[in-house]
py3Dmol code that shows the C-alpha trace and the ligand (Angstrom):
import py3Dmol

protein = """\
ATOM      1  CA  UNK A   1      15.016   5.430 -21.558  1.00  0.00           C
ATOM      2  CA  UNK A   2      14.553   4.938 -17.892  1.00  0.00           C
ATOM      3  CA  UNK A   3      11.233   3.809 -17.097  1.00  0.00           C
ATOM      4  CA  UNK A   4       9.559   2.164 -13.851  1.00  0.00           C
ATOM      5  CA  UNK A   5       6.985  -0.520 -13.474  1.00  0.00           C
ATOM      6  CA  UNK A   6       4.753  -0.792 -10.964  1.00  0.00           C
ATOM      7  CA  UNK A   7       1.604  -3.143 -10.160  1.00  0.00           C
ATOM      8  CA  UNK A   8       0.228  -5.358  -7.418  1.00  0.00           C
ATOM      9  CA  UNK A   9       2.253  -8.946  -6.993  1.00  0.00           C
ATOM     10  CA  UNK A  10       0.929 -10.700  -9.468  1.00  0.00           C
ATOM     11  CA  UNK A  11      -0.033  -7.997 -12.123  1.00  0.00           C
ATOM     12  CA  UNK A  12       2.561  -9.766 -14.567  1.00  0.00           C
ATOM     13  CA  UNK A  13       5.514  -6.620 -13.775  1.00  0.00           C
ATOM     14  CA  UNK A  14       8.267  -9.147 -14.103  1.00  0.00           C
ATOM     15  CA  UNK A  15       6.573 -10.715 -17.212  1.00  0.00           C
ATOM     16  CA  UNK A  16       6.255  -7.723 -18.864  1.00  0.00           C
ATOM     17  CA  UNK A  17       9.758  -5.884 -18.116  1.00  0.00           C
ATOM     18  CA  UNK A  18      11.613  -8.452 -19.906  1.00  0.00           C
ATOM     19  CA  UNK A  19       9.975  -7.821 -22.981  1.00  0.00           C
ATOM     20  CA  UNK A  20      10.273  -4.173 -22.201  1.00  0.00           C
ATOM     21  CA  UNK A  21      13.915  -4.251 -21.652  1.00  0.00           C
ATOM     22  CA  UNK A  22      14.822  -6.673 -24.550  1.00  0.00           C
ATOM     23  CA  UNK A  23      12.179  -3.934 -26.658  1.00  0.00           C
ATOM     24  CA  UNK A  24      14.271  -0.494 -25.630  1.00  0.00           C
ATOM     25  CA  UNK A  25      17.906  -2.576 -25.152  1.00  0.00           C
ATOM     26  CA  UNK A  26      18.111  -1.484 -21.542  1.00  0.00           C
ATOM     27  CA  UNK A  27      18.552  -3.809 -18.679  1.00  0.00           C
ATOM     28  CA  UNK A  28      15.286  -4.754 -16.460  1.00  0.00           C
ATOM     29  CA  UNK A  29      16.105  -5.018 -13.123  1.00  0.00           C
ATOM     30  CA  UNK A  30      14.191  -6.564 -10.752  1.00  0.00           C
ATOM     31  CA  UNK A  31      13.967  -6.010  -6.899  1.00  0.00           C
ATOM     32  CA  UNK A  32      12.602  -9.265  -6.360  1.00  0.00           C
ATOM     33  CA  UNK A  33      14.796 -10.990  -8.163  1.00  0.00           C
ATOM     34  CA  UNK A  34      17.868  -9.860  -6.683  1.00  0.00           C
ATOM     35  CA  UNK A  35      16.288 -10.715  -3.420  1.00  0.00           C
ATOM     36  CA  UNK A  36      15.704 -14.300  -4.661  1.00  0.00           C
ATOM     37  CA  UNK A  37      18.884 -14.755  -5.593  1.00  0.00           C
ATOM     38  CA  UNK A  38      20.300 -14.352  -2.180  1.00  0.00           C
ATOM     39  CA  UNK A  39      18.245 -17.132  -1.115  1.00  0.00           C
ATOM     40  CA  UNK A  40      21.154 -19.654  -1.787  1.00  0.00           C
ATOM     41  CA  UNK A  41      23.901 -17.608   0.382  1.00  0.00           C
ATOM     42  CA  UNK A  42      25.070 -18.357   3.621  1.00  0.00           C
ATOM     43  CA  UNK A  43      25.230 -14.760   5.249  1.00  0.00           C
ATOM     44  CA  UNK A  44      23.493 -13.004   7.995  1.00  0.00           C
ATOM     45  CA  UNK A  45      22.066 -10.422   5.088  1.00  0.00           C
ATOM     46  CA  UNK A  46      20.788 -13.026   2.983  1.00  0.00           C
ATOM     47  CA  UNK A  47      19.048 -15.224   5.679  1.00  0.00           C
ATOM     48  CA  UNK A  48      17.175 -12.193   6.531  1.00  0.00           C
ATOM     49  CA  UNK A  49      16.344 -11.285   3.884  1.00  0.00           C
ATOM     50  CA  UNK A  50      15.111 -14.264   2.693  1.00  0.00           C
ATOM     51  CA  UNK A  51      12.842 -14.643   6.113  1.00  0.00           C
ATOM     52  CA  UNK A  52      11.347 -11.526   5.041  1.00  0.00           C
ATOM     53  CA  UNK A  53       9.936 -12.211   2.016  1.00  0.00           C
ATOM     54  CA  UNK A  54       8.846 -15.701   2.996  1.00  0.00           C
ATOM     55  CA  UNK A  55       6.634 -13.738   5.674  1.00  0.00           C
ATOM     56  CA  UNK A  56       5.421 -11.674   2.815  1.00  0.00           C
ATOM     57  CA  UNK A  57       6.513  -8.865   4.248  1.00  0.00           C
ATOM     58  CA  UNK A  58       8.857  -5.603   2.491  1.00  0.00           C
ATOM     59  CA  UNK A  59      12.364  -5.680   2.947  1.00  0.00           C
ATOM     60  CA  UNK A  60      13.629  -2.868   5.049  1.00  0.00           C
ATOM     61  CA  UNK A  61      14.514   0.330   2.889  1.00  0.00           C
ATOM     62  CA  UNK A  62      17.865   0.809   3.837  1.00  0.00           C
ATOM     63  CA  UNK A  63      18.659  -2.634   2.575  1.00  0.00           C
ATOM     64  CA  UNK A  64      16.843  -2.242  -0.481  1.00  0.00           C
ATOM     65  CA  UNK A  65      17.901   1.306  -1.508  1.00  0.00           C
ATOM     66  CA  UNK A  66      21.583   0.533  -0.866  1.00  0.00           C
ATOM     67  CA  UNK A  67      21.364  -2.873  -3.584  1.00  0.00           C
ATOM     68  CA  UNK A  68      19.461  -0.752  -5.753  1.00  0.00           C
ATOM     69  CA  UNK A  69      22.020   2.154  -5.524  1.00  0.00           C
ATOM     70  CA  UNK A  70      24.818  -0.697  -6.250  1.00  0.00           C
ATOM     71  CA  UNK A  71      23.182  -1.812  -9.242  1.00  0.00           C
ATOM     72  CA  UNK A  72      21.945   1.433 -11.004  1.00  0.00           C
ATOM     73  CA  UNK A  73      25.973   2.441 -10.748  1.00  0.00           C
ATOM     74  CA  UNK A  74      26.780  -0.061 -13.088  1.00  0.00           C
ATOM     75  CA  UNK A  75      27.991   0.552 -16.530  1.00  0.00           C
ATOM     76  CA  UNK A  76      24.941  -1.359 -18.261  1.00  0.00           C
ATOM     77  CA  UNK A  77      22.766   1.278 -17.000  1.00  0.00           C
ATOM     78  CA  UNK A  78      24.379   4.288 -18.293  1.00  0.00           C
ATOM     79  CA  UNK A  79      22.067   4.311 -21.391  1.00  0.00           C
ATOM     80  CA  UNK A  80      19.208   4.000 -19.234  1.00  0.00           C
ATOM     81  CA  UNK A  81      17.207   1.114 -17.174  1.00  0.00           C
ATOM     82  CA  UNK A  82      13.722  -0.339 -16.520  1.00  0.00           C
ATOM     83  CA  UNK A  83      13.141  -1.016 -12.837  1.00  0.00           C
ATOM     84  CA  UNK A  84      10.745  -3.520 -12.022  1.00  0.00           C
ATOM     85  CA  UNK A  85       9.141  -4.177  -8.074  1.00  0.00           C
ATOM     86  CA  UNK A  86      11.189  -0.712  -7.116  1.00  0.00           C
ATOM     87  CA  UNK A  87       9.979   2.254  -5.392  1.00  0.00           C
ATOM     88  CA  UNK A  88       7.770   0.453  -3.127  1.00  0.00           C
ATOM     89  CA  UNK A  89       7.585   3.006  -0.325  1.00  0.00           C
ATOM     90  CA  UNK A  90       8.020   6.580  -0.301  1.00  0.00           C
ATOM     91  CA  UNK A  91      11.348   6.510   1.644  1.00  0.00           C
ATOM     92  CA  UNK A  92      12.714   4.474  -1.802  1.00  0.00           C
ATOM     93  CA  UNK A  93      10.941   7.072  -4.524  1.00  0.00           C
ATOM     94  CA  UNK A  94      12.443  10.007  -2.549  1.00  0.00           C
ATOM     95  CA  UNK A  95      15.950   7.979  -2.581  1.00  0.00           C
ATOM     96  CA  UNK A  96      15.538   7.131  -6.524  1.00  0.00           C
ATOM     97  CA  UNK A  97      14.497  10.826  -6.802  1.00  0.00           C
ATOM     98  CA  UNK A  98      17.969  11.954  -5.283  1.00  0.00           C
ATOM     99  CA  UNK A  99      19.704   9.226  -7.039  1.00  0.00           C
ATOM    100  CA  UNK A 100      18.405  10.230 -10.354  1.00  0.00           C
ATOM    101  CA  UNK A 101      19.102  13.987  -9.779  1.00  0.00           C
ATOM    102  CA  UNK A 102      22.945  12.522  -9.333  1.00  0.00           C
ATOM    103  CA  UNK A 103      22.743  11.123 -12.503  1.00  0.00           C
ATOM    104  CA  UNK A 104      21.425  14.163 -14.332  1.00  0.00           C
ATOM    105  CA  UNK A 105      18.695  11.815 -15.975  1.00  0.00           C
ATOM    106  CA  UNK A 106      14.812  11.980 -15.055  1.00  0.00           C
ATOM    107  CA  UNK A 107      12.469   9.118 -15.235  1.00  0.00           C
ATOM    108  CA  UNK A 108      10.476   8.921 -18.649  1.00  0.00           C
ATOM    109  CA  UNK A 109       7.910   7.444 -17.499  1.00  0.00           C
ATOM    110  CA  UNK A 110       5.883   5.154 -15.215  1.00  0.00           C
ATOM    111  CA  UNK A 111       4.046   1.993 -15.907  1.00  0.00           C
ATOM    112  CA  UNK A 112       0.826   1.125 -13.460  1.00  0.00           C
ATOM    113  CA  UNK A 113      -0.124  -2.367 -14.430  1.00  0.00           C
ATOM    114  CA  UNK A 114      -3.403  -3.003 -13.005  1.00  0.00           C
ATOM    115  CA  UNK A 115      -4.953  -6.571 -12.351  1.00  0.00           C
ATOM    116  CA  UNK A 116      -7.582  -7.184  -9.780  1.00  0.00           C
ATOM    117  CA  UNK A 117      -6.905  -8.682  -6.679  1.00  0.00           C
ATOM    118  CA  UNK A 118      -9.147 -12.141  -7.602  1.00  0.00           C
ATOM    119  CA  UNK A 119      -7.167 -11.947 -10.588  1.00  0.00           C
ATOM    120  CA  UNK A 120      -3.339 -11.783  -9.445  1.00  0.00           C
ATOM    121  CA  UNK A 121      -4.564 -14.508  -6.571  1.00  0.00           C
ATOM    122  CA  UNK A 122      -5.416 -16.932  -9.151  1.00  0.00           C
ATOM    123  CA  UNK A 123      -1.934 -16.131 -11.349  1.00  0.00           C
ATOM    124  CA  UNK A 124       0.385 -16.877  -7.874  1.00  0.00           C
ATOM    125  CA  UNK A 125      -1.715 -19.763  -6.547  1.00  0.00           C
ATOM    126  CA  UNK A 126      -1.235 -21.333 -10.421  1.00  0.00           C
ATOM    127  CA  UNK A 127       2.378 -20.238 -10.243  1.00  0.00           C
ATOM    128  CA  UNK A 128       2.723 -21.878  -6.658  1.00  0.00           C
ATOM    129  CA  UNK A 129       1.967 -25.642  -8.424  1.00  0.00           C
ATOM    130  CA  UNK A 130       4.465 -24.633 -11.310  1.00  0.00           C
ATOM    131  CA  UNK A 131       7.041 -22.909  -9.849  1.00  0.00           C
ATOM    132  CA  UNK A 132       6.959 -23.268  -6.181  1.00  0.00           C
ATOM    133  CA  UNK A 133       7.978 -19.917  -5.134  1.00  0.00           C
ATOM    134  CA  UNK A 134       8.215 -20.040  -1.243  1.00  0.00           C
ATOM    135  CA  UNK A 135       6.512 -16.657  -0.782  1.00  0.00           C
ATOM    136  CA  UNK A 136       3.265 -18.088  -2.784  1.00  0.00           C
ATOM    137  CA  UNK A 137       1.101 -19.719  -0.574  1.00  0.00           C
ATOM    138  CA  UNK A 138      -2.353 -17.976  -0.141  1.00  0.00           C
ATOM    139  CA  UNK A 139      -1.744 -16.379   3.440  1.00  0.00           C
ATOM    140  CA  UNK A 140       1.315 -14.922   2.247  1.00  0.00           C
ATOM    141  CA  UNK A 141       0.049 -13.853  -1.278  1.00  0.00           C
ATOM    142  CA  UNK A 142      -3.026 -12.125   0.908  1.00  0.00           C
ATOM    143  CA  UNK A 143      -0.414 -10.276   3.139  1.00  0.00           C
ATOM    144  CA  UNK A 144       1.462  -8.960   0.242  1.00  0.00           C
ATOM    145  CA  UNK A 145      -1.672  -7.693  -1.365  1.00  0.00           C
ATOM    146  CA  UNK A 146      -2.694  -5.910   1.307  1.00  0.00           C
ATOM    147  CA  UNK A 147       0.768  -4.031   2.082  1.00  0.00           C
ATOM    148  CA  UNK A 148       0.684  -3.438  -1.382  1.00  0.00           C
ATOM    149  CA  UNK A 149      -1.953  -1.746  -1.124  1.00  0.00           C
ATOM    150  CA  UNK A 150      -1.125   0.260   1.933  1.00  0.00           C
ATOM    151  CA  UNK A 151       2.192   1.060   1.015  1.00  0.00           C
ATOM    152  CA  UNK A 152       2.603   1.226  -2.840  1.00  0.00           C
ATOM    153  CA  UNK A 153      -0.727   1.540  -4.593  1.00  0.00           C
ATOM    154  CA  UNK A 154      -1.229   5.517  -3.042  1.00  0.00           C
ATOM    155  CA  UNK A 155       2.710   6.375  -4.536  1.00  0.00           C
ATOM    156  CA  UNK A 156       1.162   6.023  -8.023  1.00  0.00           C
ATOM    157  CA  UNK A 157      -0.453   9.460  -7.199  1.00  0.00           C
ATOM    158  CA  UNK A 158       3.110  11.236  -6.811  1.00  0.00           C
ATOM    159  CA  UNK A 159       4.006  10.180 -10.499  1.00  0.00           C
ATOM    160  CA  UNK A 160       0.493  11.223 -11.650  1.00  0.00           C
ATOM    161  CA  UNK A 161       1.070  14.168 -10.642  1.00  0.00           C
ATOM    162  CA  UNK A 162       4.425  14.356 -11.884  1.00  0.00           C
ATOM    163  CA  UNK A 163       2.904  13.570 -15.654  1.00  0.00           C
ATOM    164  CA  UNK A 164       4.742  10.526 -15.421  1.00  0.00           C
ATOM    165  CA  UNK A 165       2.445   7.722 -14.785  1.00  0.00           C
ATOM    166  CA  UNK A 166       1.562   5.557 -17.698  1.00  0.00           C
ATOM    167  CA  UNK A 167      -1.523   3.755 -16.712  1.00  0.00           C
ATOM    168  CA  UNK A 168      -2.043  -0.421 -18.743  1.00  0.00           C
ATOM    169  CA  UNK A 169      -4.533  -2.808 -18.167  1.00  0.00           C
ATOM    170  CA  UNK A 170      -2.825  -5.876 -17.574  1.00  0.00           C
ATOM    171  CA  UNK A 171      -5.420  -8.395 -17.864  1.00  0.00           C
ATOM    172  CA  UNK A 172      -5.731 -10.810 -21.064  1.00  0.00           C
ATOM    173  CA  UNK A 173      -2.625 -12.761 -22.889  1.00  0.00           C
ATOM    174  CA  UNK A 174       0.973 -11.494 -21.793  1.00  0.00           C
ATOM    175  CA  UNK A 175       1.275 -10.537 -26.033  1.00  0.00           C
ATOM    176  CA  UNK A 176      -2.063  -8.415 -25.387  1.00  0.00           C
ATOM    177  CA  UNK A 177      -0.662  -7.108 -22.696  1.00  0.00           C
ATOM    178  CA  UNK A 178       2.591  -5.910 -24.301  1.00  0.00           C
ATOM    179  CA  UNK A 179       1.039  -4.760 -26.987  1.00  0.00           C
ATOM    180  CA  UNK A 180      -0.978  -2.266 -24.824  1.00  0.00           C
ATOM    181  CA  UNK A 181       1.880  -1.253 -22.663  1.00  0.00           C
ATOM    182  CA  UNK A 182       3.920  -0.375 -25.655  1.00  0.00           C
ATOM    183  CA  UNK A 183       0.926   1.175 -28.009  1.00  0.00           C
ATOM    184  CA  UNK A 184       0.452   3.397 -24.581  1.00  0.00           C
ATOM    185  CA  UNK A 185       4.478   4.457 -23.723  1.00  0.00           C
ATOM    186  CA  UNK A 186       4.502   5.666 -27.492  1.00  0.00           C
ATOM    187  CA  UNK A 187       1.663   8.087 -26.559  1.00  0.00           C
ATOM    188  CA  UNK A 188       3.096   9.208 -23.823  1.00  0.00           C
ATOM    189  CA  UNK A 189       6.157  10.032 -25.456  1.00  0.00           C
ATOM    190  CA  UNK A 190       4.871  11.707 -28.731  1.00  0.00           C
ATOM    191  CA  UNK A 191       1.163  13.092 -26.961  1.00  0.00           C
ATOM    192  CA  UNK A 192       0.245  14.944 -30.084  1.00  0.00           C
ATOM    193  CA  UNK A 193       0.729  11.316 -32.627  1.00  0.00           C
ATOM    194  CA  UNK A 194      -3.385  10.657 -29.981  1.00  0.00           C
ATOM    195  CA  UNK A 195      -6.040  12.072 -32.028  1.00  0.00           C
ATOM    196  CA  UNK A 196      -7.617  14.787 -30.213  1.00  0.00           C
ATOM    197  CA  UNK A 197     -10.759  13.840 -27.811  1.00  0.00           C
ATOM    198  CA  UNK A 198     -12.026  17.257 -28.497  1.00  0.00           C
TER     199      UNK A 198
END
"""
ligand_1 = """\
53
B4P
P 8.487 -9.391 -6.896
O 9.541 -10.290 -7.401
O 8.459 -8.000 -7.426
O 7.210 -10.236 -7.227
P 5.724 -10.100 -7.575
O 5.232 -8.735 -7.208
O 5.083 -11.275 -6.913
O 5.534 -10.417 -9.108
P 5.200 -9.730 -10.511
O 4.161 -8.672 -10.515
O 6.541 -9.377 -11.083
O 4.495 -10.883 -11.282
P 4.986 -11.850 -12.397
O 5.355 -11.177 -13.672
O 6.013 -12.759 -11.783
O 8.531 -9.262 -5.285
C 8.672 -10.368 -4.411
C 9.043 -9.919 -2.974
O 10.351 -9.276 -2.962
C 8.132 -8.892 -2.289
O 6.987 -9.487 -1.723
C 9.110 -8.298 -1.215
O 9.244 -9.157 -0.118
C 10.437 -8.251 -1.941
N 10.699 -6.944 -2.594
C 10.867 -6.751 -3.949
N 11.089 -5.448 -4.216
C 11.066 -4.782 -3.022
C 11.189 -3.400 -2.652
N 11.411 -2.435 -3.567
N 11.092 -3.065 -1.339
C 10.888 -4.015 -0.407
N 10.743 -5.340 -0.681
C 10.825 -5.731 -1.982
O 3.641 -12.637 -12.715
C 3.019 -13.430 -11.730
C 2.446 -14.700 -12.378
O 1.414 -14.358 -13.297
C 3.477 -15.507 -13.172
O 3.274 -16.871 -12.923
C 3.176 -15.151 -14.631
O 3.490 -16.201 -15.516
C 1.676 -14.905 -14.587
N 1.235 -13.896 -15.563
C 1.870 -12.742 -15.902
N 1.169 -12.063 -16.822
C 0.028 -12.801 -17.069
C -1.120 -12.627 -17.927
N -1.256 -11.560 -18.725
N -2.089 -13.591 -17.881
C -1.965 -14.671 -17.095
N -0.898 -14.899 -16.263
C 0.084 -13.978 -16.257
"""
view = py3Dmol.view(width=600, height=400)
view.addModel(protein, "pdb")
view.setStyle({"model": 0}, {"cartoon": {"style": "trace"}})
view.addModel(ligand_1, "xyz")
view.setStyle({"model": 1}, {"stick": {}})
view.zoomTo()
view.show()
């Protein structure tokens, strides 16, 4: 299974692949995560990227594609892989695209989680008091909305035209949620299991 999962910050993406990825037994790997976990390295790479995302701002695609490349040619991901916060920009869906052709393996599918933006506000600002994520303050969660939107939201179009894009409402409970997402990948694999709208 290799799947994608994309959403504005906030929609619940990393909530939501975990489950995924514990669901199909496939790793979830997460963009954002990886960044974060440079945060505690004393390197030139890591510095900047951690500046980055503190301004809100995308990390450049060469450094991105290049960790993502790294990490999809591990052994874990031979059976397949749920990527979570990745493509973000069309120079990274065109280098997936090339990477995946490598591989021999297309993507199964695409999840859009949608949340509105009052919505995914009020998630980061609550997970700002719990968590204290550095790039959670309002300005910054406002920035990343908006290049989210700019940059990301309009590459949901290339997968629904590829028939690939898997579309989930990700507002209620996280179970509801799941639930949803799951009830709606197993009609998109097996179409004919929906009764007919005709
Ligand atoms: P990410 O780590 O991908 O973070 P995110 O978009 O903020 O979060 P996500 O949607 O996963 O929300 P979550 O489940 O945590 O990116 C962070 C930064 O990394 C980017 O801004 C960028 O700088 C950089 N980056 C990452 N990938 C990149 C790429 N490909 N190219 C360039 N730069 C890249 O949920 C959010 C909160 O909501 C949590 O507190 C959660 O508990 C809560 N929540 C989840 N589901 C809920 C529900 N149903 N109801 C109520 N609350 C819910």
């Amino acid at each position: 299974m290799r799947l994608l999962i994309m959403g504005p910050p906030g929609a619940g993406k990393g909530t939501q692949a975990k489950t995924i990825g514990a669901h199909y037994g496939i790793p979830a790997i997460s963009t954002g995560d990886i960044f974060r976990s440079m945060k505690t390295a004393d390197t030139p790479l890591a510095h900047k990227v951690t500046a980055i995302m503190e301004s809100g701002g995308y990390v450049s695609d060469e450094i991105t594609n290049e960790i993502v490349a790294d990490r999809l040619a591990q052994d874990d991901c031979e059976p397949g892989f749920l990527l979570d916060g990745y493509p973000r920009t069309l120079p990274q869906v065109h280098t997936l695209e090339e990477a995946l052709a490598g591989m021999g393996h297309p993507l199964d599918a695409v999840i859009s989680l949608a949340a509105d933006e009052d919505e995914v506000v009020k998630r980061l600002l609550k997970r700002a008091e719990t968590d204290g994520r550095s790039d959670d303050t309002e300005a910054t969660i406002r920035k990343r909305q908006q290049i989210y939107a700019e940059q990301t939201a309009p590459l949901l179009e290339v997968y629904r035209r590829d028939g690939l894009l898997v579309e989930v409402d990700g507002l209620g409970p996280v179970e509801e949620v799941s639930q949803r997402l799951f009830a709606a990948l197993d009609a998109h694999a097996s179409p004919s299991s929906v009764p007919s709208a005709r």
